[in-house]
NUDO-309172 format. One record per atom (N, C-alpha, C, O): x, y, z; residue in one letter. Coordinates in steps of 0.05 Angstrom, whole numbers, padded with zeros to 5 digits, always signed. Atoms other than C-alpha are relative to their C-alpha. Example, Ala and Ser with C-alpha at 12.3 -4.5 7.8 and 13.67 -1.06 7.14 Angstrom:
// NUDO-309172
+00018-00024+00000a;+00246-00090+00156a;+00018+00024+00000a;+00039+00024+00013a;-00016-00024-00001s;+00273-00021+00143s;-00015+00022+00014s;-00005+00044+00018s;
END
This chain:
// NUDO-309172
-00022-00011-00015x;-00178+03395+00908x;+00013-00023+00016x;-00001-00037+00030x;-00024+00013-00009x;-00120+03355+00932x;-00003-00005+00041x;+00008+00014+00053x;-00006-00006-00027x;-00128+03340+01013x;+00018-00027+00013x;+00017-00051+00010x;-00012+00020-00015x;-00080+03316+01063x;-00014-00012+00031x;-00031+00003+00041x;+00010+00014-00027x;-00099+03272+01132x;+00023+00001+00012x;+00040-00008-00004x;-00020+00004-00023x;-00047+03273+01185x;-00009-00009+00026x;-00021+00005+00042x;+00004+00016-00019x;-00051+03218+01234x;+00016+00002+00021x;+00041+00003+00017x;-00011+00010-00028x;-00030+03211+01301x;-00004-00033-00005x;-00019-00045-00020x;+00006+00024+00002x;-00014+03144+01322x;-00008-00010+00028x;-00032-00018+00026x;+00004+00005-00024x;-00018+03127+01398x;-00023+00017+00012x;-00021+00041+00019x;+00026-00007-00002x;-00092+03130+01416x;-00024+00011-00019x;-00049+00012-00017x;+00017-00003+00016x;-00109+03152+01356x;-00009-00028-00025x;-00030-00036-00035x;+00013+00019+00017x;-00099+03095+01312x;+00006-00026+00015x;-00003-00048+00009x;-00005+00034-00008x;-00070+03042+01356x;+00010-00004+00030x;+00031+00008+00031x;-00005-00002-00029x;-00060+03031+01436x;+00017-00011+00003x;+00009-00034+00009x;-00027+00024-00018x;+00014+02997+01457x;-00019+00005+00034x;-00033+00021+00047x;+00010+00001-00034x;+00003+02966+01523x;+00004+00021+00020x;+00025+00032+00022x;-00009-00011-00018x;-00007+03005+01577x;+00027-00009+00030x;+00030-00029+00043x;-00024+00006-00015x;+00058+03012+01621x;+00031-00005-00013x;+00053-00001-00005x;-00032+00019+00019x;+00110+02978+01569x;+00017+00022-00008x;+00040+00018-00014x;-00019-00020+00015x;+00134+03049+01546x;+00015+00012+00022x;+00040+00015+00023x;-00011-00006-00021x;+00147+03074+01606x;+00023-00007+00020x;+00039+00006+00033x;-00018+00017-00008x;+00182+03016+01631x;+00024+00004-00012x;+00045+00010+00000x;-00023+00003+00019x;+00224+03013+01570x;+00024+00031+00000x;+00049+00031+00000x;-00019-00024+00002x;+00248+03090+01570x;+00011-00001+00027x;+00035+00006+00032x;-00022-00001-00030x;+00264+03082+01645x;+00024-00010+00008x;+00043-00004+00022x;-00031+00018+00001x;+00308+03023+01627x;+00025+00007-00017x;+00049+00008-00012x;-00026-00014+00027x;+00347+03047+01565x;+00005+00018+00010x;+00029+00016+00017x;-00009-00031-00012x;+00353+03115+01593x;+00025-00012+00022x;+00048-00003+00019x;-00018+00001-00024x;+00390+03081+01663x;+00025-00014-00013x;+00049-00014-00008x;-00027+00017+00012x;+00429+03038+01621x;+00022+00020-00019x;+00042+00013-00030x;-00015-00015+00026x;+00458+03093+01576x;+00009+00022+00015x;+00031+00030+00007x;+00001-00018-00013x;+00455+03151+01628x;+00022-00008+00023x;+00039+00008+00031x;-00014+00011-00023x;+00489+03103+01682x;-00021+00011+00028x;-00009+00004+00049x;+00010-00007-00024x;+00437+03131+01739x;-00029-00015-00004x;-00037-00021-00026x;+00026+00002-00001x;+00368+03110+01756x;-00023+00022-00012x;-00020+00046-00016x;+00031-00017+00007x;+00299+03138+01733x;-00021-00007+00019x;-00036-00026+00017x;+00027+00013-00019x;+00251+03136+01792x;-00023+00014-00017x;-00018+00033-00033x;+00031-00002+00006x;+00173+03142+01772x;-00001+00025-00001x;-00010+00031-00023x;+00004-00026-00002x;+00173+03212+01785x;+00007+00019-00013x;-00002+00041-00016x;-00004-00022+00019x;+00212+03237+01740x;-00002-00003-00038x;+00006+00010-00057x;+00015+00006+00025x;+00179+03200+01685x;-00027+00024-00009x;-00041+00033+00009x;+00019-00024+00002x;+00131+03254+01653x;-00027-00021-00014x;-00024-00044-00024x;+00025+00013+00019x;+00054+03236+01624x;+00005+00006-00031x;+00003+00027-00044x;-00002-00009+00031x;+00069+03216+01555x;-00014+00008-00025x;-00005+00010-00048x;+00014+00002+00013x;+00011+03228+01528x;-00003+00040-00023x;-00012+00063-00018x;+00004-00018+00023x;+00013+03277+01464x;+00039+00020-00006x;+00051+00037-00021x;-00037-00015+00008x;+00093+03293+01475x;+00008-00015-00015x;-00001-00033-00029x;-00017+00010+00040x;+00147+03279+01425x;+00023-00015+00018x;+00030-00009+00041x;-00019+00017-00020x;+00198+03225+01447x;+00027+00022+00008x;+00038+00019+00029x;-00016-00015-00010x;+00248+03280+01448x;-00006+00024+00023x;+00014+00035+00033x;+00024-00018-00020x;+00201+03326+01497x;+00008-00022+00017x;+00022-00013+00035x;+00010+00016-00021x;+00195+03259+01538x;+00035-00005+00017x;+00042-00010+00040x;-00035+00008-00011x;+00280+03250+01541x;+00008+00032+00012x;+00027+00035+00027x;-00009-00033-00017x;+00285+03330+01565x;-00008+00000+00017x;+00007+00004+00036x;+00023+00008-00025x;+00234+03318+01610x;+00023-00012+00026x;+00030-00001+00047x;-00005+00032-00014x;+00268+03253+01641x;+00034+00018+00012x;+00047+00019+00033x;-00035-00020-00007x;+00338+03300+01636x;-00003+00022+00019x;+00015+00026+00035x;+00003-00016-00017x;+00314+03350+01673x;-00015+00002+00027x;-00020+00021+00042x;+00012+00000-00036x;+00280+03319+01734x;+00017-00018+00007x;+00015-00028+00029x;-00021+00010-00020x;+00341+03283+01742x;+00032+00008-00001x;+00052-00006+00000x;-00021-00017-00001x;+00390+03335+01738x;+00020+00000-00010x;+00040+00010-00001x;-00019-00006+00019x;+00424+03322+01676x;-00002+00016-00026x;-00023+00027-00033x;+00001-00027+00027x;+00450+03369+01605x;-00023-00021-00011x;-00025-00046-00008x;+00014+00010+00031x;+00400+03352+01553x;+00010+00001-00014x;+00008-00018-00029x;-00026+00004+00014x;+00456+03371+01519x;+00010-00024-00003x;+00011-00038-00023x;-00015+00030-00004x;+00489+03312+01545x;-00009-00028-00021x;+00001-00044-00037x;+00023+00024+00014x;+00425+03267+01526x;+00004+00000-00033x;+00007-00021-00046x;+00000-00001+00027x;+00429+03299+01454x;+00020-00009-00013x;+00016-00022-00034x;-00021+00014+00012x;+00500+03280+01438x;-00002-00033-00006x;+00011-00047-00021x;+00001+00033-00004x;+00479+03210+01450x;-00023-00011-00019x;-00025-00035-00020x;+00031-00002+00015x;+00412+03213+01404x;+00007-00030-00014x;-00003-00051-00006x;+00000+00031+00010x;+00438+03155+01356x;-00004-00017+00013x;-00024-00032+00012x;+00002+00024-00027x;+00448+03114+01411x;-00020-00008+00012x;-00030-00031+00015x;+00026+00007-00009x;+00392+03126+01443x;-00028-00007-00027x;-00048-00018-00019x;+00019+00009+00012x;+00346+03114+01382x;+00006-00028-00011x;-00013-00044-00015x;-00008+00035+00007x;+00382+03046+01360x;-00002-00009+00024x;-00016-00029+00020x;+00012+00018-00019x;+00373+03019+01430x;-00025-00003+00009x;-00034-00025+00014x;+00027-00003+00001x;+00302+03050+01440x;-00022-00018-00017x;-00043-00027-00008x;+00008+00015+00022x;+00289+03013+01364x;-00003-00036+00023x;-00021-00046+00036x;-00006+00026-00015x;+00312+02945+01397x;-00016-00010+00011x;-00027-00031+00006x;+00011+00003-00027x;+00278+02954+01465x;-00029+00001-00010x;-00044-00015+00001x;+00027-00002+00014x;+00211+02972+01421x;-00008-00025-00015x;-00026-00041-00012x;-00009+00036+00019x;+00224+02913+01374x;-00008-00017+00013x;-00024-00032+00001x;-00003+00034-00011x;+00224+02856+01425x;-00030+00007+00010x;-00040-00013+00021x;+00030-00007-00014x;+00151+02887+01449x;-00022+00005-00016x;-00045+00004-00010x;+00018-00011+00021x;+00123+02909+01387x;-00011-00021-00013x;-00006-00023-00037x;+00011+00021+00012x;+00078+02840+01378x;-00028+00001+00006x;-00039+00012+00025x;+00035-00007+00005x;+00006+02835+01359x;-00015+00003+00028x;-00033+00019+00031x;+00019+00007-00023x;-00019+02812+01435x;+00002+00034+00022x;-00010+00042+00042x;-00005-00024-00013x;+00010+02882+01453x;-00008+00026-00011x;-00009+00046+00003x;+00016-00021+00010x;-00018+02931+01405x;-00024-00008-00015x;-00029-00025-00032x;+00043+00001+00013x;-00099+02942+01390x;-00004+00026-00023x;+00001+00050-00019x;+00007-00011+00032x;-00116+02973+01323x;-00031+00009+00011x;-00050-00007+00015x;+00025-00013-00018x;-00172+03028+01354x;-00029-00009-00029x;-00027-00013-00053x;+00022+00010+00024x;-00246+03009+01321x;+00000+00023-00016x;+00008+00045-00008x;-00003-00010+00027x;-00254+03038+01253x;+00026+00003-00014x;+00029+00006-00038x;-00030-00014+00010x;-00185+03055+01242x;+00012-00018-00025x;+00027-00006-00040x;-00004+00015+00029x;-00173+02998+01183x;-00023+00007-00019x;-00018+00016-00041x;+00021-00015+00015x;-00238+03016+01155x;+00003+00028-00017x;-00002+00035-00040x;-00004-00036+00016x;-00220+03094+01147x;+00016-00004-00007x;+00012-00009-00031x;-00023+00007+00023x;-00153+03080+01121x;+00004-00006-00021x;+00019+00001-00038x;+00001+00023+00030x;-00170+03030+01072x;-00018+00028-00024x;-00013+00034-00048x;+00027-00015+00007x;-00228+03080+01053x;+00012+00040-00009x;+00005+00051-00030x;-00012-00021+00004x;-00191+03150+01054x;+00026-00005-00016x;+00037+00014-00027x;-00028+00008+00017x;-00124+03107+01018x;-00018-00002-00039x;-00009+00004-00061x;+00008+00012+00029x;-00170+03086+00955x;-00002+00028-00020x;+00007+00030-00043x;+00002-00026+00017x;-00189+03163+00935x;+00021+00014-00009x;+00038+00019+00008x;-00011-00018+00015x;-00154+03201+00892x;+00006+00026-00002x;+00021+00033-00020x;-00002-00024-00015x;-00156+03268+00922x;+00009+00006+00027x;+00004+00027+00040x;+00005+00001-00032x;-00134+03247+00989x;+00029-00009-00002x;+00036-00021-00022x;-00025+00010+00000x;-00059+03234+01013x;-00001-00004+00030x;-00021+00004+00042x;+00004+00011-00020x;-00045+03207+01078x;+00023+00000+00013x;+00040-00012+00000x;-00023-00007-00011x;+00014+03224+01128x;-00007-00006+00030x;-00029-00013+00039x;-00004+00007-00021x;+00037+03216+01195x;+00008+00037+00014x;+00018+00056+00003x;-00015-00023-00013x;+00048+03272+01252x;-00008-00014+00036x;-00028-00012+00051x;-00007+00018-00029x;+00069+03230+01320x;+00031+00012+00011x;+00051+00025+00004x;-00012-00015-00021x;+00098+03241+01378x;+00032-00023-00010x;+00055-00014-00013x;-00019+00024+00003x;+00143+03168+01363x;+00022+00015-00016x;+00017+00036-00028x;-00012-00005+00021x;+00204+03174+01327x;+00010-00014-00018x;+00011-00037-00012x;+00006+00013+00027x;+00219+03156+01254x;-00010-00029+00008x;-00033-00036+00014x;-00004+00023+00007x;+00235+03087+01253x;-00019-00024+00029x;-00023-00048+00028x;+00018+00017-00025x;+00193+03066+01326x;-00034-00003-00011x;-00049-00022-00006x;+00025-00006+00011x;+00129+03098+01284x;-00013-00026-00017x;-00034-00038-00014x;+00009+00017+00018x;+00130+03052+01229x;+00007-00032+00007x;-00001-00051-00007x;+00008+00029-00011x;+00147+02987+01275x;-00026-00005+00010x;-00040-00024+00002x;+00020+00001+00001x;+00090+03003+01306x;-00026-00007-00016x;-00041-00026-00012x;+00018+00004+00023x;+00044+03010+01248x;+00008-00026-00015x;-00009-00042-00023x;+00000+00030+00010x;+00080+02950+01219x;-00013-00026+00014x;-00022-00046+00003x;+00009+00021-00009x;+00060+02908+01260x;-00031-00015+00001x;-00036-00039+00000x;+00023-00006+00014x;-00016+02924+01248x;-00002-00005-00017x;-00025-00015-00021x;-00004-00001+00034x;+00002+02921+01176x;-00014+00032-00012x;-00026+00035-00033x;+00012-00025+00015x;-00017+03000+01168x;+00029+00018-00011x;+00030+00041-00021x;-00021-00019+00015x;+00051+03023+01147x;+00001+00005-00025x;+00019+00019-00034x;-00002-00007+00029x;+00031+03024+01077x;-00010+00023-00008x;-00003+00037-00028x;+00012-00019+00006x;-00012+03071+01085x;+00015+00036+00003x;+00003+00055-00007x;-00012-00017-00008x;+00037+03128+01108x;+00026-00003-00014x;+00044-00020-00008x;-00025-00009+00020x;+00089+03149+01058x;+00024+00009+00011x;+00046+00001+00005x;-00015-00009-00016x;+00120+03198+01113x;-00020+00026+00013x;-00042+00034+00007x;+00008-00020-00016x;+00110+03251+01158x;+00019+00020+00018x;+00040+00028+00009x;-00016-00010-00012x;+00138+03286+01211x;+00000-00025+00036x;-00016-00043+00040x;+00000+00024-00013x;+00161+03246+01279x;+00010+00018+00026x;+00014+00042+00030x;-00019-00012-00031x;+00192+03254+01350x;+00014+00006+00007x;+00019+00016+00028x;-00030+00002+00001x;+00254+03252+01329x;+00010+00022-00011x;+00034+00026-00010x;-00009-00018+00021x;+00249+03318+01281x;-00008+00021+00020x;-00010+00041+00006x;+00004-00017-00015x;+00232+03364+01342x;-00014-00005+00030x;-00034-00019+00036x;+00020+00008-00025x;+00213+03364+01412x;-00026+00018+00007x;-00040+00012+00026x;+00019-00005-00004x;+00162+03411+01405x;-00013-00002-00026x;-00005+00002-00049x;+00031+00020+00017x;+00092+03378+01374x;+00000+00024-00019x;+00008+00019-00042x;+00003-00026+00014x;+00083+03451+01345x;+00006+00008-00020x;-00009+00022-00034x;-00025-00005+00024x;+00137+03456+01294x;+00001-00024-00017x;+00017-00026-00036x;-00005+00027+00021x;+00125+03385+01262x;-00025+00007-00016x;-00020-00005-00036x;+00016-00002+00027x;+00062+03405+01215x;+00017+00003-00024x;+00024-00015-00040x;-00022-00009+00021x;+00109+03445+01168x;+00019-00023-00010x;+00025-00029-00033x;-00011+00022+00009x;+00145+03390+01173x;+00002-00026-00021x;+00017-00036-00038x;+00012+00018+00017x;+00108+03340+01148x;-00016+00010-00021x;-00030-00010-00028x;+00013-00006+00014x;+00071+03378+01097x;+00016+00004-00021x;+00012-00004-00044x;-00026+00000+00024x;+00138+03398+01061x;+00003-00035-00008x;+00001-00041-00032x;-00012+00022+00001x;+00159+03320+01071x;-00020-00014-00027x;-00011-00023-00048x;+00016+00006+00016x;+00094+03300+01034x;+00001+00011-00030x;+00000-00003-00050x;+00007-00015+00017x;+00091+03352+00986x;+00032-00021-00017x;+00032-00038-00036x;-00021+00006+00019x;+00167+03335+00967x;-00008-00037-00018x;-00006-00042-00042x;-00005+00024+00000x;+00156+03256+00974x;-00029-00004-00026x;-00032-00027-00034x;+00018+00003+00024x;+00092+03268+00914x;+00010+00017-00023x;+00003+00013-00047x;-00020-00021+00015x;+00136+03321+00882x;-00011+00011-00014x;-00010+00010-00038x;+00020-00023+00002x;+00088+03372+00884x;+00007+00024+00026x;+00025+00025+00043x;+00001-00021-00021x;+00065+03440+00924x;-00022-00005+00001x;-00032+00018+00003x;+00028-00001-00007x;-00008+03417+00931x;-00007+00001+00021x;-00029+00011+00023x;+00012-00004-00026x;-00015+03414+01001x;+00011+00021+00013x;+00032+00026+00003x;+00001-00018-00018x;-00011+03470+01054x;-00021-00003+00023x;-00037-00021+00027x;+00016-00001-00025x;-00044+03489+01115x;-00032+00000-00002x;-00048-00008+00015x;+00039+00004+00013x;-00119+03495+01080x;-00011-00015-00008x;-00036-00015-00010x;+00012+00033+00005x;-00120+03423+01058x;+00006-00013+00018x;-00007-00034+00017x;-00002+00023-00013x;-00095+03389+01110x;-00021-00001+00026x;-00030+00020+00035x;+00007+00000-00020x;-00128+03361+01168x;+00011-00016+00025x;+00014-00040+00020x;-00018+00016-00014x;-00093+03337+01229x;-00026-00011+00021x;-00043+00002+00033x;+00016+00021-00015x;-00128+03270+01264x;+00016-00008+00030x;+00035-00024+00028x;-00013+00011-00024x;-00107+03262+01345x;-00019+00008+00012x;-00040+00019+00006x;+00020+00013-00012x;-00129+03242+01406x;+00005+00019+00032x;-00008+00009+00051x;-00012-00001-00017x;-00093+03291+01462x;-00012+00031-00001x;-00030+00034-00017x;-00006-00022-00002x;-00092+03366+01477x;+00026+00004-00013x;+00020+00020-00031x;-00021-00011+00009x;-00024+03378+01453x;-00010+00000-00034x;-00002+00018-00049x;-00007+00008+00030x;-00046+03349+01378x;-00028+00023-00012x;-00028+00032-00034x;+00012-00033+00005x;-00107+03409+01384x;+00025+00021-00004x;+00033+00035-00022x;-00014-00038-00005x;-00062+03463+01405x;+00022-00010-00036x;+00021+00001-00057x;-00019+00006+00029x;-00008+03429+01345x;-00009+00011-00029x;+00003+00019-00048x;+00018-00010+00023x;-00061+03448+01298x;-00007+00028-00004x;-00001+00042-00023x;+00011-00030-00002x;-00096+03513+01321x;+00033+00021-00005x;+00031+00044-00013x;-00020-00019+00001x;-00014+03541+01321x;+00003+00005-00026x;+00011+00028-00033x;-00002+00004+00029x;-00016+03522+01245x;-00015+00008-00014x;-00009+00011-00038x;+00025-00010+00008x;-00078+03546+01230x;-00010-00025-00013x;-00013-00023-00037x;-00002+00033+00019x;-00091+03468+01207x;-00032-00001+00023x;-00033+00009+00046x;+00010+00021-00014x;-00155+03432+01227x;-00006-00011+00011x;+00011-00028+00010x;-00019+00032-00026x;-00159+03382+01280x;-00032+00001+00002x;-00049+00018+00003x;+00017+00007-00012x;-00207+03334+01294x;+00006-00025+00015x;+00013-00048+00008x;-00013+00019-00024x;-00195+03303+01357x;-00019-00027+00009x;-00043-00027+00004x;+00019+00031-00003x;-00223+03228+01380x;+00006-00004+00026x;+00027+00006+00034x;-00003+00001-00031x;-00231+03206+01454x;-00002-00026+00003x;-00019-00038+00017x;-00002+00029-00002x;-00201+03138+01438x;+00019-00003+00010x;+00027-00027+00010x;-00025-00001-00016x;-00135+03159+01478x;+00006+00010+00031x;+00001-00007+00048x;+00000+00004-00032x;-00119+03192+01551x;-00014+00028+00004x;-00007+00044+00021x;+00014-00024-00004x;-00174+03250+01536x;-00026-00014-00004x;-00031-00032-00020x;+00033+00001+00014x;-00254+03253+01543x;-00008+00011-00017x;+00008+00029-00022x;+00029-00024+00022x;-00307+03289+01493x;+00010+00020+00017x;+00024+00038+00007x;-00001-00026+00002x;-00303+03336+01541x;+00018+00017+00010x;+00014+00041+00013x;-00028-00013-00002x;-00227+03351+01562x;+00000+00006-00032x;+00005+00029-00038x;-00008-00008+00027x;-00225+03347+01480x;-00011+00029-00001x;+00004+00048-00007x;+00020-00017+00012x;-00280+03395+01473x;+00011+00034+00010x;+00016+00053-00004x;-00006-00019-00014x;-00264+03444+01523x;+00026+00016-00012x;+00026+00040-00006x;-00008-00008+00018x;-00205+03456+01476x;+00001+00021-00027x;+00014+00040-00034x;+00014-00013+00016x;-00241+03474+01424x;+00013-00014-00035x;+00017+00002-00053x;-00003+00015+00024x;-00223+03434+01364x;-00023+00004-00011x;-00043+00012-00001x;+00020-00007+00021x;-00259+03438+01302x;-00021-00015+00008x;-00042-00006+00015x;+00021+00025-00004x;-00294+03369+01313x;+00014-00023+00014x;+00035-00033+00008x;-00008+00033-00032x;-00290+03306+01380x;-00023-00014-00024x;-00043-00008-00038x;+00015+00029+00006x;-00314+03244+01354x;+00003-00020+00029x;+00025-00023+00040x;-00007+00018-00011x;-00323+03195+01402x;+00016-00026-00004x;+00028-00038+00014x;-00020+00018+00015x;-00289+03145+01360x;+00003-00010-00023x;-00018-00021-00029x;+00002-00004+00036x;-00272+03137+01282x;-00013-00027-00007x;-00011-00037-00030x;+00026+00030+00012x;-00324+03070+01284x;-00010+00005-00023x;-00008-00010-00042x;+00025-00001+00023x;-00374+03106+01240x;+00012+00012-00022x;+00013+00037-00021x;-00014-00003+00020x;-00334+03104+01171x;-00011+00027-00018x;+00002+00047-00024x;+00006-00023+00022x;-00378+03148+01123x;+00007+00023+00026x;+00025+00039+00022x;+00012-00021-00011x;-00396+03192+01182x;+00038+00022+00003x;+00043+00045-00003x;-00035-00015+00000x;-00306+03205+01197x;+00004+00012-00016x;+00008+00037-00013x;-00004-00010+00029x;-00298+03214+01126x;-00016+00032-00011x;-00006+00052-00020x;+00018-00028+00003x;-00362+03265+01117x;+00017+00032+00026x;+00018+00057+00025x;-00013-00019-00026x;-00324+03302+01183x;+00024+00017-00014x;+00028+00042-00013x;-00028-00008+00009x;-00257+03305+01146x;-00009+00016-00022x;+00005+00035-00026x;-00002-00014+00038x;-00280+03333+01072x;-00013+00034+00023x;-00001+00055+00029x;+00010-00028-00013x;-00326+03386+01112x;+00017+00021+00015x;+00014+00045+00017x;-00019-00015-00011x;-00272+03408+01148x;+00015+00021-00015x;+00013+00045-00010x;-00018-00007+00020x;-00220+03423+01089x;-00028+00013-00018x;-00019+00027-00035x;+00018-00020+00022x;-00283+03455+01048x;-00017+00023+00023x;-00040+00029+00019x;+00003-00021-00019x;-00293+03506+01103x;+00019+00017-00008x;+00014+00041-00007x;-00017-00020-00005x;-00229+03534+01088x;-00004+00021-00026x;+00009+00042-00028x;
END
């Protein structure tokens, strides 16, 4: 049977510096918005969708989101840019195991491999480029295709399915890999999966407490991830 993996990327497979994103959306945002962004009305980005993070930012400083949305090109070609000049090796860490399982879940033949991040399109795969794991991810769903985490499975499962030009996958093969509370609940709404890792801004046992299928402490131990993921999808 045919199974898909859906990756998270931030914390799950790869850490940008702490601080640099924050910085960056406070600056593009004032420059495009014309007003300041104080600290406060920056939200914790951890497991939101860059579009979640610009409603957020719109609405603790008392502008339309509307407004924000007309501007979306704009804001993602300057976002690209501002990501660009930062997106170099001394700034993003490739979490342990995570080339290991990739390489290792990319070789099989039963196994397809997608994305479901908070980033959007084209910030996703600078990221991963820079690593050199963009090969591994065909497509998925992104930040850019919804601001709520919730509604991007479907997403990316059609995107896959089309981009192999098939109907093999659905919600009983796939399993979604993150590192947050939002990327549980993303799952349990789907009836998908999830096995969460406490290599991002959650412990074992904020994950746990959840209730995800299966917490790893971190995808180091290659067979052992892999044995995690098949058991999962042969439950269903």
């Amino acid at each position: 049977m045919k199974s898909l993996i859906l990756f998270d990327i931030d914390g799950t497979i790869l850490n940008f510096r702490h601080g640099i994103a924050k910085e960056l959306f406070a600056e593009m945002l004032k420059e495009l918005f014309g007003r300041e962004i104080p600290d406060s009305a920056i939200p914790n980005f951890h497991g939101m969708t860059d579009l979640q993070i610009i409603k957020s930012i719109t609405e603790n400083i008392g502008m339309s989101y509307n407004e924000a949305l007309d501007m979306l090109p704009e804001i993602w070609r300057k976002m690209f840019v501002m990501f660009e000049a930062h997106s170099v090796p001394e700034n993003i860490t490739v979490l342990p195991g995570v080339y290991e399982l990739l390489e290792e879940l990319h070789k099989r033949s039963d196994t397809c491999l997608g994305l479901i991040t908070g980033n959007f399109e084209d910030n996703a795969y600078l990221k991963l480029s820079v690593a050199g794991l963009d090969k591994y991810f065909p497509t998925g769903a992104f930040g850019s295709d919804s601001e709520d985490r919730n509604l991007l499975p479907p997403i990316a499962i059609a995107r896959i399915n089309k981009y192999y030009e098939s109907d093999s996958f659905d919600s009983a093969n796939t399993v979604i890999i993150g590192d947050t509370l939002r990327d549980i609940e993303c799952a349990k709404k789907n009836n998908i999966k999830v096995l969460a890792v406490a290599t991002g801004g959650c412990t074992e046992n904020e994950l746990m407490s959840h209730n995800p299928d299966r917490v790893l402490k971190s995808l180091e131990d290659t067979q052992n991830t892999i044995d995690i993921i098949y058991s999962l999808i042969n439950v269903n």
